[in-house]
N, C-alpha and C positions, 0 to 999 in steps of 0.2 A: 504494500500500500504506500503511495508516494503520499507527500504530505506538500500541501501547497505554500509556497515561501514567498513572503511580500517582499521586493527588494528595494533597494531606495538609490538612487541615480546617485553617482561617485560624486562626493564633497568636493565645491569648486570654491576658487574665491568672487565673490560678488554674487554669490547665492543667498535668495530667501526664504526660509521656512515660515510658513505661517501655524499654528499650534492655538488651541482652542485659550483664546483669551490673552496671549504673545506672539510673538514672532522673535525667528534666531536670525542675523544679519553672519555670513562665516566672513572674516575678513580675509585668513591666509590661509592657504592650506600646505603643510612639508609633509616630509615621509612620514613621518608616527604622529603630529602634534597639529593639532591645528585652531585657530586663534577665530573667536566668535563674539557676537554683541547678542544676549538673552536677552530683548527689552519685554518691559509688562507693562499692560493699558498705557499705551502711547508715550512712557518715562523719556525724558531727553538726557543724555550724556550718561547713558550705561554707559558702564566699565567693559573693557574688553578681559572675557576670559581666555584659560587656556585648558584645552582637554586633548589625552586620544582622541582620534578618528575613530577609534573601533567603542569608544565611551559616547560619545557624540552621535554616532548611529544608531547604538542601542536606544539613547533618549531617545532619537527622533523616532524611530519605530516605535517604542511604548508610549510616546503621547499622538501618534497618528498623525506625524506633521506632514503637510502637503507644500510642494514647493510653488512657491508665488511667483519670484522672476528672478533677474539678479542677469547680468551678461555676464559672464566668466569673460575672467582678463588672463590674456598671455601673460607669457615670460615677459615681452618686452614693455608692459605695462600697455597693450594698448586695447579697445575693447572688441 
């Protein structure tokens, strides 16, 4: 019996999750580590965290986040 698996599109930078009642802003994404803004009901100047990717995915699966928009930027900063 296969088991069906939600998967969630590879963590980019300038991705936005939207989450019932927040939204995650990712700012960077490296190999293991990647740098995000969690803001709640509209808050200005969240702090920017840091988490695994493989921490940061798990969130997003367990609160059901759906991605809103965001351009992923190259390497060379451009969009």
């Amino acid at each position: 019996m296969k088991k069906d698996r939600v998967s969630l599109a590879a963590l980019q930078t300038g991705q936005v999750w939207e989450l019932p009642g927040s939204k995650v802003q990712i700012s960077m994404v490296g190999k293991l580590l990647v740098h995000y803004r969690h803001s709640r009901n509209k808050a200005h100047r969240v702090p920017i965290s840091l988490s695994s990717i493989a921490e940061l995915q798990a969130f997003l699966l367990e609160k059901k986040a759906v991605l809103v928009g965001g351009t992923p930027v190259t390497a060379a900063g451009e969009a």
